[in-house]
C-alpha positions in Angstrom: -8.1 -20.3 -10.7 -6.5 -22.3 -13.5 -2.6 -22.3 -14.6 -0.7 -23.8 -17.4 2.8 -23.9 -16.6 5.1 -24.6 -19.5 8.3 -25.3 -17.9 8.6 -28.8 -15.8 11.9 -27.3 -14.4 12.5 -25.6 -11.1 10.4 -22.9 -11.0 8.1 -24.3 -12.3 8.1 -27.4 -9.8 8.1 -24.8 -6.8 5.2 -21.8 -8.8 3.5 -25.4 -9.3 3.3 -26.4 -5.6 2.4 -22.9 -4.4 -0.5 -22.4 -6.6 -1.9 -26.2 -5.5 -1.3 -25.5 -2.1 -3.8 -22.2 -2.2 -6.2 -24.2 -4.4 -5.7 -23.4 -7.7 -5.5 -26.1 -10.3 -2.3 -26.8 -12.7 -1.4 -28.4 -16.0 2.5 -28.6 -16.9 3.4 -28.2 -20.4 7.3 -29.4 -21.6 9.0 -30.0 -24.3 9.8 -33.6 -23.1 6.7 -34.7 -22.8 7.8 -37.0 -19.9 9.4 -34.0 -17.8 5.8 -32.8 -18.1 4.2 -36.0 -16.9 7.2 -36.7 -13.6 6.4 -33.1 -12.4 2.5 -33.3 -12.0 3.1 -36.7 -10.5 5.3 -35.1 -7.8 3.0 -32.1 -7.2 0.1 -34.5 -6.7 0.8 -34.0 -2.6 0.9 -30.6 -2.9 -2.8 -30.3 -4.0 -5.8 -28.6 -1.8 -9.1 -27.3 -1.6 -10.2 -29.8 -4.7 -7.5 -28.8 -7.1 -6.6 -30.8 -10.3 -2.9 -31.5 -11.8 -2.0 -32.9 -15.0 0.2 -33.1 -17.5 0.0 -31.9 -21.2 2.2 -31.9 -24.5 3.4 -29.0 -26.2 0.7 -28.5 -28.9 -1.9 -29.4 -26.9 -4.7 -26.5 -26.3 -4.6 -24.2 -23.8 -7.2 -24.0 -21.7 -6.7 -22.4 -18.5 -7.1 -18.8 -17.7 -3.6 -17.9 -17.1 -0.2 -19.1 -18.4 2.7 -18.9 -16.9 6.2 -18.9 -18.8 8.6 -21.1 -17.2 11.1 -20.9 -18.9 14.4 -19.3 -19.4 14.3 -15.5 -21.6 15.4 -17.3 -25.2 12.3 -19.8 -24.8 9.7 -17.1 -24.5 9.1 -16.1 -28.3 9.1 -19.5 -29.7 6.1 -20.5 -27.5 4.4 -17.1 -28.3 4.7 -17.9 -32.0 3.6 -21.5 -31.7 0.5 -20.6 -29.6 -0.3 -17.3 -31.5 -3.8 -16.4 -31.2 -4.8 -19.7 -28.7 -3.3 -16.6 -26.1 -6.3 -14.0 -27.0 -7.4 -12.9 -23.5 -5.2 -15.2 -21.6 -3.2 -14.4 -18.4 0.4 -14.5 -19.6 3.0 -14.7 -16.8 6.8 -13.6 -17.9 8.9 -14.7 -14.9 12.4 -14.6 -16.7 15.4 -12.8 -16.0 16.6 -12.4 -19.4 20.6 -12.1 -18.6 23.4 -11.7 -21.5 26.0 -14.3 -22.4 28.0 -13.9 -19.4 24.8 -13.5 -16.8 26.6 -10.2 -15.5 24.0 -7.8 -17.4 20.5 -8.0 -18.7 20.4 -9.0 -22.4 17.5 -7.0 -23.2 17.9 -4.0 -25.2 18.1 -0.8 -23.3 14.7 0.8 -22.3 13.1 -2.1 -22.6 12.0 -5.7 -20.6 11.4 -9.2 -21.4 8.0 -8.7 -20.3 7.1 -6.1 -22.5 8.8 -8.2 -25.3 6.7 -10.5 -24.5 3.8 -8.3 -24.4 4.8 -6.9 -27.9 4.9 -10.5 -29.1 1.9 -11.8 -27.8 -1.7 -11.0 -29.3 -4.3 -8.6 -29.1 -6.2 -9.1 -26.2 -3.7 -11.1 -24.4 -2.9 -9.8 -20.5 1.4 -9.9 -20.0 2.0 -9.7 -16.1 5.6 -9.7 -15.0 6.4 -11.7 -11.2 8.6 -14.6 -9.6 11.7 -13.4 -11.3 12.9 -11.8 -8.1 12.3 -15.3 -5.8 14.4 -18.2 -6.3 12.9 -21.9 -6.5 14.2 -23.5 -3.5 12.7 -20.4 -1.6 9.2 -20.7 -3.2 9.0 -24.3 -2.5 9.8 -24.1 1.1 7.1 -21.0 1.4 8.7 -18.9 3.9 12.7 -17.7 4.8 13.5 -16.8 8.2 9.8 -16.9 9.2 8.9 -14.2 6.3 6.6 -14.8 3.8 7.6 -14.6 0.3 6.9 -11.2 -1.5 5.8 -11.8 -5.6 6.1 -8.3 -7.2 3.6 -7.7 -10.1 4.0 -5.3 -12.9 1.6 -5.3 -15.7 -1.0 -2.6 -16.9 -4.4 -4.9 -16.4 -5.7 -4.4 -13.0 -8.0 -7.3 -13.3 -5.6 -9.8 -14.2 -3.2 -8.6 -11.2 -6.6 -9.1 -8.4 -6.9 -12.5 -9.7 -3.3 -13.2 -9.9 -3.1 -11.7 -6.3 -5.9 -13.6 -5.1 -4.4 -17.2 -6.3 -0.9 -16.3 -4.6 -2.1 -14.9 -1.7 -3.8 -18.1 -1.1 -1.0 -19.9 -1.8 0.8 -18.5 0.9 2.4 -15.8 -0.6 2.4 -11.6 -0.6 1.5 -10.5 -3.9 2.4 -6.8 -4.3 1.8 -4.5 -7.2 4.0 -2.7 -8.5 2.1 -0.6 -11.2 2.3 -0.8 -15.0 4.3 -3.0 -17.2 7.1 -1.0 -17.6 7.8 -1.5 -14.1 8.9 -4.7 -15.0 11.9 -3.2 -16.1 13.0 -2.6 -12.4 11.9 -5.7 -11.5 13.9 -7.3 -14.3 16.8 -5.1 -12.3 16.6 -6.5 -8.8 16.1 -10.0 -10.4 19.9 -9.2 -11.7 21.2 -7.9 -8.7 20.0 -10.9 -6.6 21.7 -13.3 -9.1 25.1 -11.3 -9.0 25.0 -11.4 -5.0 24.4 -14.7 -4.2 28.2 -15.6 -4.8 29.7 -12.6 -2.8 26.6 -13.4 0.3 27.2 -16.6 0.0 23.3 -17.4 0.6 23.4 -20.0 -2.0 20.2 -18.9 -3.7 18.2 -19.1 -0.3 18.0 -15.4 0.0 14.3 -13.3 -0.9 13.8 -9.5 -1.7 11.1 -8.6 0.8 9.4 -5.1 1.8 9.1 -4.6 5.4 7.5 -1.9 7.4 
């Protein structure tokens, strides 16, 4: 499967190296143009099974199937606007936890998530799937905690786009698990929170994961 990543940051470094690790190919997309360019360079080990990585500018097309946004909750509808209609039938992955002013709440307003902002925002045709905003870089990019696997929790209402989206991830080393529709995201967008807020009292230092176990 192909993945644009707009975001050379964090996440994206460590969504980046997962996805190349199960196969998958990646271009990252940045503002600076250079972030883009030292980010595929250091995912380059990372790549298997005859995966590509490469670097684009912002403004360039999109051409792979799915897109995920890498970026923090304000970012989101700028990039939607700027692409516009390049995003018909595209993937769209919202991995944001869109926290108010004093990262102590959500900033969203009630009743409603980022994702389905950015599903609202994004245009006909387009495919909005909410996951990695409950699983912290440093985790992702090491694979596994504690000997557990990492658990990326889906919500979005196209059941296609989730099978491939679990298929990439899954070989990447990770459990996708579907949560049902897009609204879901809402309670995703709730844990994602929670595990913010805990990691001072835990003191895990952002190394902790949400996982489901039998």
């Amino acid at each position: 499967m192909d993945f644009t990543i707009i975001g050379a940051g964090n996440m994206g470094k460590a969504i980046g190296t997962r996805l190349l690790s199960g196969g998958s190919s990646v271009i990252v997309m940045d503002r600076d143009n250079q972030e883009a360019k030292k980010l595929a360079e250091a995912l380059r080990p990372a790549v298997k099974g005859g995966a590509t990585v490469s670097a684009a500018s912002m403004g360039d097309p999109i051409k792979s199937e799915a897109v995920i946004l890498a970026v923090y909750y304000p970012s989101i509808s700028p990039i939607l606007v700027q692409y516009g209609n390049q995003l018909v039938g595209k993937i769209i992955i919202d991995i944001s936890n869109p926290l108010n002013a004093t990262y102590d709440d959500l900033g969203t307003p009630a009743g409603i998530s980022s994702a389905e902002e950015t599903a609202r925002l994004a245009p006909a045709g387009a495919k909005v799937i909410k996951a990695f905003n409950t699983t912290f870089a440093g985790t992702l990019l090491a694979g596994k905690v504690a000997g557990q696997t990492l658990d990326v929790f889906m919500a979005g209402d196209d059941l296609e786009a989730k099978t491939k989206l679990a298929k990439a991830f899954s070989a990447g080393g990770l459990r996708p698990i579907d949560v049902g529709p897009l609204r879901r995201a809402r309670q995703l967008e709730g844990i994602g929170l929670l595990h913010i807020t805990l990691q001072g009292s835990l003191g895990t230092n952002w190394g902790s994961i949400i996982k489901i176990l039998p």
